[in-house]
mmCIF file of the C-alpha atoms, coordinates in Angstrom:
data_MODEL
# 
_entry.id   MODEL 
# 
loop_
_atom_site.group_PDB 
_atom_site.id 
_atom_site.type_symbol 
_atom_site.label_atom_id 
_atom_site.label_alt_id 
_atom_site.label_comp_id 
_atom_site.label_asym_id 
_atom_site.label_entity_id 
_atom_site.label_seq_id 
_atom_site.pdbx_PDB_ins_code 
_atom_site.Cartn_x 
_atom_site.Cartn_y 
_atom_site.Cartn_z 
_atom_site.occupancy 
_atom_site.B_iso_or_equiv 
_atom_site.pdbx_formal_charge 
_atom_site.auth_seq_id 
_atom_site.auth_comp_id 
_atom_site.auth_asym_id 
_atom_site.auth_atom_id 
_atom_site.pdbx_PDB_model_num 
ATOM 1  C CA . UNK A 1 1  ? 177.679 133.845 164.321 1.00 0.00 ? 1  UNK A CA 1 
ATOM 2  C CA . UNK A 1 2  ? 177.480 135.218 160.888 1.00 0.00 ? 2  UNK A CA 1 
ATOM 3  C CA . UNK A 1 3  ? 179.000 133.888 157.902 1.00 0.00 ? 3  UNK A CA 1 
ATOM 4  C CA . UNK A 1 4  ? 181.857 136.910 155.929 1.00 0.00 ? 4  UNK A CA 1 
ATOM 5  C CA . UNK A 1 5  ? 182.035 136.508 152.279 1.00 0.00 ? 5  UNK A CA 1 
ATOM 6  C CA . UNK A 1 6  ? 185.258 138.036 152.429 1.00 0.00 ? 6  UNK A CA 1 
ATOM 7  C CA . UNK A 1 7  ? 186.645 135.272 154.562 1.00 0.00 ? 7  UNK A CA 1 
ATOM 8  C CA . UNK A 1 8  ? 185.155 132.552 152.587 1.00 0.00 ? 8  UNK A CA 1 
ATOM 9  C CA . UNK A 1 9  ? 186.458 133.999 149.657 1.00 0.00 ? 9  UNK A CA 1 
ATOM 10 C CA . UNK A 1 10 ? 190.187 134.007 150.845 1.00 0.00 ? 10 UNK A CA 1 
ATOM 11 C CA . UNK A 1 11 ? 190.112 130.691 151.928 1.00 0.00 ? 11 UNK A CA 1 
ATOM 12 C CA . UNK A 1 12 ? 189.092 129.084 148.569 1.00 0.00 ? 12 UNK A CA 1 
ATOM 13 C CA . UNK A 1 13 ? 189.817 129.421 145.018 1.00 0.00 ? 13 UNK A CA 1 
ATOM 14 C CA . UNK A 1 14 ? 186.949 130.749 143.108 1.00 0.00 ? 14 UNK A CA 1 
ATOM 15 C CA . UNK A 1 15 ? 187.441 130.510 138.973 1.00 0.00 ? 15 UNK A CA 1 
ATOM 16 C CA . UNK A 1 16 ? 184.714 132.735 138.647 1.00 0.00 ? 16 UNK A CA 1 
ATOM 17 C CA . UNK A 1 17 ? 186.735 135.540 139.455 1.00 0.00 ? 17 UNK A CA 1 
ATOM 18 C CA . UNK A 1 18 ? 189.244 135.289 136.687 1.00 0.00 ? 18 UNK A CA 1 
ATOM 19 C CA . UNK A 1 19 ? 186.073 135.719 134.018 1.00 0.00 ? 19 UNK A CA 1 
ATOM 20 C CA . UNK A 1 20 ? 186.277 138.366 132.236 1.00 0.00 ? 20 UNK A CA 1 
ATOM 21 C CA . UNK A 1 21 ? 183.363 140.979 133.431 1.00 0.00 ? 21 UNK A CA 1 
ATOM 22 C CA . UNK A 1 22 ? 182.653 142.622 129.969 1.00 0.00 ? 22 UNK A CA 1 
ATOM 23 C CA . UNK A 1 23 ? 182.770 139.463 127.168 1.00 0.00 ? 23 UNK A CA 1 
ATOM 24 C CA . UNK A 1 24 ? 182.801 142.005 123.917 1.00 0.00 ? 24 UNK A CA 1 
ATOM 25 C CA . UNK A 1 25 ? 185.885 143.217 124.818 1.00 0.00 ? 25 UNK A CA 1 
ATOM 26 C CA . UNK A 1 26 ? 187.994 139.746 124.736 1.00 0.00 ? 26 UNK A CA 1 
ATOM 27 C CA . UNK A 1 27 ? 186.500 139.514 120.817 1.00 0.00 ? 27 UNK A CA 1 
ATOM 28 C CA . UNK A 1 28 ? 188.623 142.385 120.041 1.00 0.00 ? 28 UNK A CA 1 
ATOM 29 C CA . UNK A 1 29 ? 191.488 140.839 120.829 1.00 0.00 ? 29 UNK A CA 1 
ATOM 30 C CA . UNK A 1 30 ? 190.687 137.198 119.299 1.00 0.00 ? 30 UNK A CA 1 
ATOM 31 C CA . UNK A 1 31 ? 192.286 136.161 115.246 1.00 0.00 ? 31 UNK A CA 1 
ATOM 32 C CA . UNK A 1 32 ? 189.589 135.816 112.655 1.00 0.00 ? 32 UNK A CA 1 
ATOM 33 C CA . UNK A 1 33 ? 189.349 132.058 111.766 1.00 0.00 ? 33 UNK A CA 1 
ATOM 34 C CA . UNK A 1 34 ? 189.499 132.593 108.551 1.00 0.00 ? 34 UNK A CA 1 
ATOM 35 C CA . UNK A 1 35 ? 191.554 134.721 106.355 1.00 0.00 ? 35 UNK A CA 1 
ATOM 36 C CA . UNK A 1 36 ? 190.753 136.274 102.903 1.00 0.00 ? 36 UNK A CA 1 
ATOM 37 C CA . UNK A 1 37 ? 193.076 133.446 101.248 1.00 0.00 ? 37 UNK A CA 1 
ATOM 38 C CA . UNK A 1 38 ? 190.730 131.091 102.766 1.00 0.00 ? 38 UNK A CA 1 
ATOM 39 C CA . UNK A 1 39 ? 186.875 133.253 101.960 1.00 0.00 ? 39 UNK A CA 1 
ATOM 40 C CA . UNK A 1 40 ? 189.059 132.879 98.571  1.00 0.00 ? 40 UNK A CA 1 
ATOM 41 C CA . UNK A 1 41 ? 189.821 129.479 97.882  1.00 0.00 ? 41 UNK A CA 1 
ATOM 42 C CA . UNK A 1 42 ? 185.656 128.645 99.272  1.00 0.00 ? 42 UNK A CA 1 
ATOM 43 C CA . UNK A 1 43 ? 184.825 130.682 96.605  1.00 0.00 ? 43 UNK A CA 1 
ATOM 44 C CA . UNK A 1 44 ? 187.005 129.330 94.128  1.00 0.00 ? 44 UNK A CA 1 
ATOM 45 C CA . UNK A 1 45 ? 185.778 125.478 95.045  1.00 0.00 ? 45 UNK A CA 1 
ATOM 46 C CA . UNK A 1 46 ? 181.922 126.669 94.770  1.00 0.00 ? 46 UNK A CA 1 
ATOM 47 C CA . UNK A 1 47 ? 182.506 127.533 91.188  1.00 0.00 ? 47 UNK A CA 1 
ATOM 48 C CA . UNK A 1 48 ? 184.247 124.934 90.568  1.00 0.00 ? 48 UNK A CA 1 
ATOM 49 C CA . UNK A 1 49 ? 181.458 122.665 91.840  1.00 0.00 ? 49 UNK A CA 1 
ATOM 50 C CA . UNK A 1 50 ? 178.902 124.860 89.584  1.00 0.00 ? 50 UNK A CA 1 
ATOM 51 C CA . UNK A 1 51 ? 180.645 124.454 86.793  1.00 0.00 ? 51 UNK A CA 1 
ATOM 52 C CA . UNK A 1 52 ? 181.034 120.224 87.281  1.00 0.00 ? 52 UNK A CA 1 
ATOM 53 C CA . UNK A 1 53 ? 177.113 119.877 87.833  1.00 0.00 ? 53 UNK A CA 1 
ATOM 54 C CA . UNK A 1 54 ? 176.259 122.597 84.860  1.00 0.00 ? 54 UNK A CA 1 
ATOM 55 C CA . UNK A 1 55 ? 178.178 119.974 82.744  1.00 0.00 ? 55 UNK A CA 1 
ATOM 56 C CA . UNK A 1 56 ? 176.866 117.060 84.173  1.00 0.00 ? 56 UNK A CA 1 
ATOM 57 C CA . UNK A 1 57 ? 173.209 119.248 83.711  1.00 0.00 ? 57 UNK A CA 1 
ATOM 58 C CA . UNK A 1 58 ? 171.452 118.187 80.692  1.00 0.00 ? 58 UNK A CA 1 
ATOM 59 C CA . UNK A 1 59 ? 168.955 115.418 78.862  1.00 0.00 ? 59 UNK A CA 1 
ATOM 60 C CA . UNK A 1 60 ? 170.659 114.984 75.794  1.00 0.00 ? 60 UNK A CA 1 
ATOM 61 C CA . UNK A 1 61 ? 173.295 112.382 75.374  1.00 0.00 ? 61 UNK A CA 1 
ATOM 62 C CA . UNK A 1 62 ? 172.919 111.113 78.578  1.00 0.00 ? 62 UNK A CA 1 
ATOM 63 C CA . UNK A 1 63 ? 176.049 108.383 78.296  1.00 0.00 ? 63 UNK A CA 1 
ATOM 64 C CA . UNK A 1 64 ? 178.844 111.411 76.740  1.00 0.00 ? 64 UNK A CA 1 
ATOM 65 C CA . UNK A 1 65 ? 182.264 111.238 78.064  1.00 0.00 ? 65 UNK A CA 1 
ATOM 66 C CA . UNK A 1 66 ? 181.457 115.093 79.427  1.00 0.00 ? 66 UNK A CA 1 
ATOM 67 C CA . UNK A 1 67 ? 178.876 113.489 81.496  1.00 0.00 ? 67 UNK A CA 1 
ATOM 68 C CA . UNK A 1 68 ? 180.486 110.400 83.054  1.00 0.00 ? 68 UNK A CA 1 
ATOM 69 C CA . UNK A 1 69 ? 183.643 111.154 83.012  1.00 0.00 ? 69 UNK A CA 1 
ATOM 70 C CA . UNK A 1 70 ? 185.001 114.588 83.052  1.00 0.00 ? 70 UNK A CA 1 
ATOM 71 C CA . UNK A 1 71 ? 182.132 116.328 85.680  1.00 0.00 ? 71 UNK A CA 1 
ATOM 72 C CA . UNK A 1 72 ? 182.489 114.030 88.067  1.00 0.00 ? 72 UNK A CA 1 
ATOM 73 C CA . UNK A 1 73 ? 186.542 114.777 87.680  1.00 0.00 ? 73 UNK A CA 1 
ATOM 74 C CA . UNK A 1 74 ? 185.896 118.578 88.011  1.00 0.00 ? 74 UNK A CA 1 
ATOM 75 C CA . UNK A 1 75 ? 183.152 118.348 91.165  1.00 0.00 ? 75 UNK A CA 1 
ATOM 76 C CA . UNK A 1 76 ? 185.462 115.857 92.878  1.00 0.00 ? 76 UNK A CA 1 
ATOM 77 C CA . UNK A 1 77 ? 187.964 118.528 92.085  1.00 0.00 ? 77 UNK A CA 1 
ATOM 78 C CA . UNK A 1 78 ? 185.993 121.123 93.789  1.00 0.00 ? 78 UNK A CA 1 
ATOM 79 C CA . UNK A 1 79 ? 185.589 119.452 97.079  1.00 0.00 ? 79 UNK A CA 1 
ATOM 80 C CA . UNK A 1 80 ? 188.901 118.795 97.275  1.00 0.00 ? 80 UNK A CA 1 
ATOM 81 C CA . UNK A 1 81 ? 189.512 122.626 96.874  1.00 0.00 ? 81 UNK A CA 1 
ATOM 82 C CA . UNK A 1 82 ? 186.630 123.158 99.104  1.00 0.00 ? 82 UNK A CA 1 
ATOM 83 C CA . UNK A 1 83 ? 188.254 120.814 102.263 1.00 0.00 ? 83 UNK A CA 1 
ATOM 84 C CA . UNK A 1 84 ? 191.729 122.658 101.759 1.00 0.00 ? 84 UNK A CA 1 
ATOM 85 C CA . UNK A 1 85 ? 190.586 126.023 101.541 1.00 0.00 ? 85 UNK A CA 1 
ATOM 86 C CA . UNK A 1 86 ? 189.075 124.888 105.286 1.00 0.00 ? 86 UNK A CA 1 
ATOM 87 C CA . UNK A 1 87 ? 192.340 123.903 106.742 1.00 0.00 ? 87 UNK A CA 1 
ATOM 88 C CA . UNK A 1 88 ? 194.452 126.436 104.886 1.00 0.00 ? 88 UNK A CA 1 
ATOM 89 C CA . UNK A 1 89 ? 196.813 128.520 107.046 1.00 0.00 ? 89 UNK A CA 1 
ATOM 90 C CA . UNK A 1 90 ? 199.466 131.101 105.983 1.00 0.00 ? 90 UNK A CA 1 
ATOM 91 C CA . UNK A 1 91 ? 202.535 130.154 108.276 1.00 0.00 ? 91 UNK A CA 1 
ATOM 92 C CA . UNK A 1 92 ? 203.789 132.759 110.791 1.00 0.00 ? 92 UNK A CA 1 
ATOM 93 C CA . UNK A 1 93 ? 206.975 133.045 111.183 1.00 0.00 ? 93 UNK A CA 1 
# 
């Protein structure tokens, strides 16, 4: 007595079946993660955090108010544009 696939098959569910055979065609359908608003903003928060360490930079005057005050200001500043330029989304309406 042989075993029938076919039979098998009927009788229970197999999840394998509803897999997509070809994967690169399901990416053409998927959203980008990330808009341009969002490549935008990262941008925007890297240069930001460039130009609070180039002010913090330097051996002169180590104790100015540039230094310990304002450039930590600015870089905290750029992470915080940094973390919502991650969870940004336009709403869809």
């Amino acid at each position: 007595m042989a075993l029938n696939p076919q039979k098998i098959a009927a009788k229970h569910h197999n999840p394998i079946r509803n897999v997509p055979t070809n994967p690169k065609s399901s990416k053409s359908t998927q959203e980008m993660l990330f808009s341009s608003t969002n490549y935008l903003l990262l941008g925007l928060s890297v240069l930001i955090l460039v130009i609070g360490f180039y002010i913090m930079s330097g051996s002169e005057d180590i104790d100015s108010f540039e230094k310990l005050t304002v450039a930590p200001i600015v870089v905290i500043f750029g992470f915080i544009v940094g973390i919502f330029a991650i969870f940004f989304r336009r709403k869809t309406e």
